[in-house]
C-alpha positions as CSV (number, residue, x, y, z in Angstrom):
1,X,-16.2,-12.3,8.5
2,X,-20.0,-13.5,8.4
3,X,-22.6,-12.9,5.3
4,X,-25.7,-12.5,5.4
5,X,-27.8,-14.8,2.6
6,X,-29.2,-11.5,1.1
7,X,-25.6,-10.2,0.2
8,X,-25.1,-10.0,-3.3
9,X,-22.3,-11.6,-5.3
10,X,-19.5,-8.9,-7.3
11,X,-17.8,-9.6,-9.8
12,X,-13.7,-9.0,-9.3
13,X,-10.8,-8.8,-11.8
14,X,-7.1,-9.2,-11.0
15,X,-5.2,-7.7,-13.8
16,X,-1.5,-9.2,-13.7
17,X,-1.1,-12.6,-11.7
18,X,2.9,-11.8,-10.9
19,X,4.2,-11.6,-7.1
20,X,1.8,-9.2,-5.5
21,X,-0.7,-10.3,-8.3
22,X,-1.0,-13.9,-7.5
23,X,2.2,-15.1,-6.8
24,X,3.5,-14.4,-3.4
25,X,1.3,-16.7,-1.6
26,X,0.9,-19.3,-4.5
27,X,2.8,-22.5,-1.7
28,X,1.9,-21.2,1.7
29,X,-0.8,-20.2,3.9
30,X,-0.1,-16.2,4.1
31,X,-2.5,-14.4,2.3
32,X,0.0,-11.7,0.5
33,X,-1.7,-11.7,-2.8
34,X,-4.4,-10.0,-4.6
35,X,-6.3,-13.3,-5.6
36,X,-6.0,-15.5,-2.8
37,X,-7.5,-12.2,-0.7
38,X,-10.3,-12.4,-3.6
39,X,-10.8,-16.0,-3.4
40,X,-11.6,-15.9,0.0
41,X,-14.0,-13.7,0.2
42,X,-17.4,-15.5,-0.3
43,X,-18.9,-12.2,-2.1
44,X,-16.6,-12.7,-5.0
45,X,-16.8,-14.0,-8.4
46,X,-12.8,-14.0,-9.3
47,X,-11.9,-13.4,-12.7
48,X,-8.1,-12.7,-13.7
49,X,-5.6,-11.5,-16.7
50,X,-2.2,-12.1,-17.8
51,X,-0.7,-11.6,-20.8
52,X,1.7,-15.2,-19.6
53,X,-1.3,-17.7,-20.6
54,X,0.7,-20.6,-18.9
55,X,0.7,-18.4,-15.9
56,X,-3.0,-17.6,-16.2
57,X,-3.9,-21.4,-16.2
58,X,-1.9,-22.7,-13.2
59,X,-3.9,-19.5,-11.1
60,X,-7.2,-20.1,-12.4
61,X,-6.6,-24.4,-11.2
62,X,-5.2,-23.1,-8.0
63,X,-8.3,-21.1,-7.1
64,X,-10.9,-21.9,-9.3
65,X,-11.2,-18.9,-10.7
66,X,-12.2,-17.8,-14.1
67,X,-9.6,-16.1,-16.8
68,X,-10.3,-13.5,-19.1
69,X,-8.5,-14.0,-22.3
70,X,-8.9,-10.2,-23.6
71,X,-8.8,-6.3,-22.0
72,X,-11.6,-4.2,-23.8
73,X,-13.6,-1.9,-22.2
74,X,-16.5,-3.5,-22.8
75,X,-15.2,-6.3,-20.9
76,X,-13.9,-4.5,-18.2
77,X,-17.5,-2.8,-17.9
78,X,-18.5,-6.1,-16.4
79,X,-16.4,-6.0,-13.2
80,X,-17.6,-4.4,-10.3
81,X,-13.9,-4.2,-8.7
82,X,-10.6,-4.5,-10.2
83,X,-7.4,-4.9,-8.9
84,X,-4.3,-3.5,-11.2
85,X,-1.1,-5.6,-10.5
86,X,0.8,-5.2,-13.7
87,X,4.5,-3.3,-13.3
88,X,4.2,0.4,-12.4
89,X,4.9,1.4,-15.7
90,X,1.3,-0.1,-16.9
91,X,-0.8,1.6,-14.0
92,X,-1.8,4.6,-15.9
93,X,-2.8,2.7,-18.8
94,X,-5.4,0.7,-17.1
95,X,-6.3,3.3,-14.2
96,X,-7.1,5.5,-17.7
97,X,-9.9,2.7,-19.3
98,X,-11.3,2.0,-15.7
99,X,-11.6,5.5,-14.7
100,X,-13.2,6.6,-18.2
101,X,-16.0,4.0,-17.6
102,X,-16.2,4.4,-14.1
103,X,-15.5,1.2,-12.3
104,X,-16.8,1.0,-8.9
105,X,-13.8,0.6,-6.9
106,X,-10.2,-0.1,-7.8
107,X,-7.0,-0.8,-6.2
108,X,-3.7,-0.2,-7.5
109,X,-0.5,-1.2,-6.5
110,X,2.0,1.6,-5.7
111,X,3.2,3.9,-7.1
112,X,1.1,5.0,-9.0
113,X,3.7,6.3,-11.7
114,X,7.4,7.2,-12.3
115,X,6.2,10.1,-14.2
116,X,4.8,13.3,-13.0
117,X,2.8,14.1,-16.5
118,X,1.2,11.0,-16.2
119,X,0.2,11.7,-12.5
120,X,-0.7,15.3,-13.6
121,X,-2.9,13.9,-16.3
122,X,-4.4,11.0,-14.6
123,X,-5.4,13.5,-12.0
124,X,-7.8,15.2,-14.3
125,X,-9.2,11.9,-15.6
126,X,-10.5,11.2,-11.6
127,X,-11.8,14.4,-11.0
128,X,-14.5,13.4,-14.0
129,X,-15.2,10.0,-12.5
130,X,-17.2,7.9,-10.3
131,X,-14.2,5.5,-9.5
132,X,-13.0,5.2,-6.5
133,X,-9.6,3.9,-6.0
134,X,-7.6,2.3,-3.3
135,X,-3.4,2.8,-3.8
136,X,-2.4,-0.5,-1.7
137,X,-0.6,1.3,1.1
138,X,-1.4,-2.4,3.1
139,X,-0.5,-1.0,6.7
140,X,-3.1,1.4,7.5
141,X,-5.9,-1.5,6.7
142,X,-4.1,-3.8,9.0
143,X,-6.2,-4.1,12.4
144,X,-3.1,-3.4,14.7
145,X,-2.6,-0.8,12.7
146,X,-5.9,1.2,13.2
147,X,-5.6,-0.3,16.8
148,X,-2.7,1.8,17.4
149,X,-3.6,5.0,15.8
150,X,-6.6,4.9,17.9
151,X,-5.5,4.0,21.4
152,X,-1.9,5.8,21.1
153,X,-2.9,8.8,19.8
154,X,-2.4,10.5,23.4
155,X,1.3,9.9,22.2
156,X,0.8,11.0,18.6
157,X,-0.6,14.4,19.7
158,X,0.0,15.3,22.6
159,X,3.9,14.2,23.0
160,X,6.3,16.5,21.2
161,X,8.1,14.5,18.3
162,X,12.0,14.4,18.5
163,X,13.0,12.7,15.9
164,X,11.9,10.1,13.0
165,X,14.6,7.5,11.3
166,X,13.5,5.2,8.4
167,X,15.7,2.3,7.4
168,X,14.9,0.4,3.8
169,X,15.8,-1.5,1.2
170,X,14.6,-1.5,-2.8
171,X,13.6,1.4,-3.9
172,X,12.7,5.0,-2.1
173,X,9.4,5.1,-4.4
174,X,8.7,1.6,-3.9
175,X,9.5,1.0,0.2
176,X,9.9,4.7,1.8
177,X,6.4,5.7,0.6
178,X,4.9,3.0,2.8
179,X,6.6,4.6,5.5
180,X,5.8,7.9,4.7
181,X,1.7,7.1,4.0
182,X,2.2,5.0,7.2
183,X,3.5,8.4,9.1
184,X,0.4,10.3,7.0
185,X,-2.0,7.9,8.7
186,X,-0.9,8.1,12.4
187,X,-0.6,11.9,12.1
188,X,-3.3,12.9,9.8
189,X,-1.1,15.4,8.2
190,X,1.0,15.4,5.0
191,X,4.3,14.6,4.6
192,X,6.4,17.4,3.6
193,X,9.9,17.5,4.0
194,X,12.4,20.3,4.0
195,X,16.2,21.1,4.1
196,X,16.6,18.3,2.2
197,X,20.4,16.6,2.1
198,X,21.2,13.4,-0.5
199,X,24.0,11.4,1.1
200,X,23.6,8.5,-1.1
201,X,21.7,7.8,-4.2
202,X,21.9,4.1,-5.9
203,X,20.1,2.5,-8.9
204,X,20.0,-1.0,-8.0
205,X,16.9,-2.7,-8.1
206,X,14.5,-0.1,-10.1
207,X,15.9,1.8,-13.3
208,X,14.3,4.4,-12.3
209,X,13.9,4.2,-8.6
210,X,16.6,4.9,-6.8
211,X,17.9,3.3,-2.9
212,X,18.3,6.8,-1.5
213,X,19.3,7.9,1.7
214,X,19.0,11.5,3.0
215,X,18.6,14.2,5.8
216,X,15.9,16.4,6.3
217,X,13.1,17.7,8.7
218,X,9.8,16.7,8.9
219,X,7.2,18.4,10.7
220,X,10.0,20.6,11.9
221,X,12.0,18.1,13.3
222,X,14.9,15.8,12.1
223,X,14.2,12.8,9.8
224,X,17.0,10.4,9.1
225,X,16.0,7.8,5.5
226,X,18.9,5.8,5.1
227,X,18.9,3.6,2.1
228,X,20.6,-0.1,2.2
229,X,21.8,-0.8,-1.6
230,X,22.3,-4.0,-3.1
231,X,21.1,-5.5,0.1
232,X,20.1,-9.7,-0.2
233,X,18.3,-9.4,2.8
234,X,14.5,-7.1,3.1
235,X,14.6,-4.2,5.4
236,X,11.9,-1.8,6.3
237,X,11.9,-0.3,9.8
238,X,11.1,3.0,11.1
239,X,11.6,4.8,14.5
240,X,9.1,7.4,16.2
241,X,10.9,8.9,18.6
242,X,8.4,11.4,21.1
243,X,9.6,13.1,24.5
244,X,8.2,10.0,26.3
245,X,8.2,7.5,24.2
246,X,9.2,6.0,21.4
247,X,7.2,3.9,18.1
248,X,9.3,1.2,16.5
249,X,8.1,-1.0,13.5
250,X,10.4,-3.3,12.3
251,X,10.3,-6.9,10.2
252,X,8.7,-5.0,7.6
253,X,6.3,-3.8,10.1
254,X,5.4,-7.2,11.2
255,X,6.4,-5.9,14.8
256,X,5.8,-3.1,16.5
257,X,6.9,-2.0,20.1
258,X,5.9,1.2,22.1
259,X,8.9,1.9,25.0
260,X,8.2,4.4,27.7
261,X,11.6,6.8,28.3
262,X,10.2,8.2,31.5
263,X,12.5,5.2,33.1
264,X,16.2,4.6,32.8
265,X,15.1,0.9,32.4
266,X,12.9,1.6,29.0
267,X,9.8,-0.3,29.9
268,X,8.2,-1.9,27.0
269,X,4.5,-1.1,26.9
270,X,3.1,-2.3,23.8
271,X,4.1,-5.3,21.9
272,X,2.5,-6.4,18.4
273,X,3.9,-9.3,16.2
274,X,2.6,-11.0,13.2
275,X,0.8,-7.5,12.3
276,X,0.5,-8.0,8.6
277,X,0.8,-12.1,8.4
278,X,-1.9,-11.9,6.1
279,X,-2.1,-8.1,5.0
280,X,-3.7,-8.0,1.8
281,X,-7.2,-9.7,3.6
282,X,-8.1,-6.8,5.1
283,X,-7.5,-4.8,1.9
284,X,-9.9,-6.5,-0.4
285,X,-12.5,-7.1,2.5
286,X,-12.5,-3.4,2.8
287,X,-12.7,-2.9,-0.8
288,X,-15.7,-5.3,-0.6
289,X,-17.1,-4.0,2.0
290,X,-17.7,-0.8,0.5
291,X,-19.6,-2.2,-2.4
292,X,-21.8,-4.0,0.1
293,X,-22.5,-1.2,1.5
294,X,-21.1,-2.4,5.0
295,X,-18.7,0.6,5.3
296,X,-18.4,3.9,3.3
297,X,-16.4,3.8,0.0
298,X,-12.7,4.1,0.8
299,X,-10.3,6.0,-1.8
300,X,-6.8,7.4,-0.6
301,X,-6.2,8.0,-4.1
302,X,-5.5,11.8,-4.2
303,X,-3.6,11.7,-1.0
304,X,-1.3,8.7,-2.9
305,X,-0.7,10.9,-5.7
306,X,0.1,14.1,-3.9
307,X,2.7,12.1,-2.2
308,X,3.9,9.9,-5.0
309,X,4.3,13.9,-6.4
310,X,6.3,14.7,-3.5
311,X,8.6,12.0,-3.9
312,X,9.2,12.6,-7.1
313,X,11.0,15.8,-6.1
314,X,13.0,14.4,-3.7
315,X,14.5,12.2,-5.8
316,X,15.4,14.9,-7.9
């Protein structure tokens, strides 16, 4: 990405410097993490918060960045962009002071709550700000991503869908809602499922965020979730199964493979790898973007919450 010398310098806070925070990327190269996104981008001054001071020091050496030692609002009045990476159960709290004094643009990690009060209420609280907010659904920044939305959608719309199968591990809140904004994005319609079957519901990484697998239909047609409990290994792959073709994403979406059926022999058409090596860039350059006026202000947050809603239910 080039800058021009007239672009003007924002002032970004990372609020929790855990996994997705700070962490993930802290001895490699990948950029998976909200502050080494932040760090290199050349139109940020980076700021970051954790209530783990030891934490907040060996982050702020790493990247040069500067630590805040207190959340007020008047502090957080300074930022231009803020990125909340505390545990879900925090979101609220902070989306709450950032929304009331209308920060620019801010990105939250998903989901956006356990709770469907709090989702009802923080709902309210957007409709009377400025903000805008990102929910960091990575995939449909990700320029394969957008590549194959645009250039497949002969597929997407035209083909009649057959059948969709989602396989995961950790959490149906946490991992299947990627899926399910990633199937929102390629379609342009909302998810909504119907004759809805449990087979299997586990707590075992989230108290209060189940592995669970079930049966249903989706856009009138079957869709298969099936949940991998107590799994050591990550899984995340989904199947888009069309009268011609068929859409696989697998490796956490990392890969992705279009396969014509019109054969016997299944030719391979479209093959993608290392599709989000470095997914969080493209996240905050967007979210930077917007406040240098290079692209229009993005928010998917109302879409996020109707489907975090959704989910919800399904769990239930």
């Amino acid at each position: 990405m080039s800058y021009s010398k007239t672009n003007t310098m924002y002032k970004a806070l990372v609020v929790g410097c855990g996994n997705i925070g700070a962490l993930y990327d802290l001895d490699n190269d990948s950029v998976k993490t909200h502050t080494k996104a932040f760090s290199k981008n050349k139109l940020i001054e980076l700021w970051i918060f954790d209530s783990d001071k030891k934490l907040s020091k060996k982050i702020a050496e790493k990247y040069s960045c500067h630590i805040l030692n207190e959340i007020t609002s008047d502090e957080l009045k300074k930022f231009d962009l803020v990125s909340i990476c505390v545990p879900t159960n925090y979101h609220i709290q902070y989306l709450n002071i950032l929304l009331k004094i209308n920060t620019k643009i801010i990105i939250c990690e998903k989901p956006i709550s356990l709770i469907k009060q709090e989702l009802d209420d923080i709902q309210s609280v957007f409709l009377e700000s400025k903000s805008k907010i990102i929910v960091n659904y990575i995939r449909r920044f990700q320029p394969v991503y957008i590549y194959l939305k645009n250039n497949y959608s002969k597929y997407l719309n035209t083909e009649s869908l057959s059948e969709i199968s989602i396989k995961y591990t950790r959490g149906f809140l946490n991992n299947v809602s990627h899926a399910f904004d990633l199937i929102e994005f390629l379609f342009d319609e909302e998810i909504n499922l119907s004759k809805i079957k449990v087979i299997d519901k586990t707590y075992d990484v989230f108290l209060n965020d189940p592995t669970l697998s079930l049966k249903g239909e989706l856009y009138t047609k079957p869709i298969i979730i099936t949940g991998i409990p107590h799994s050591k290994t990550t899984v995340w792959e989904i199947e888009l199964c069309f009268t011609g073709h068929k859409i696989s994403f697998s490796n956490s979406g990392n890969d992705i493979i279009i396969t014509s059926l019109k054969n016997s022999d299944c030719t391979e058409i479209f093959h993608a790898t290392d599709c989000i090596k470095d997914y969080m860039q493209p996240v905050i350059d967007a979210a930077v973007d917007a406040l240098n006026n290079r692209v229009n202000t993005y928010s998917n947050f109302e879409n996020s919450l109707l489907l975090n809603k959704k989910m919800l239910e399904y769990i239930q």
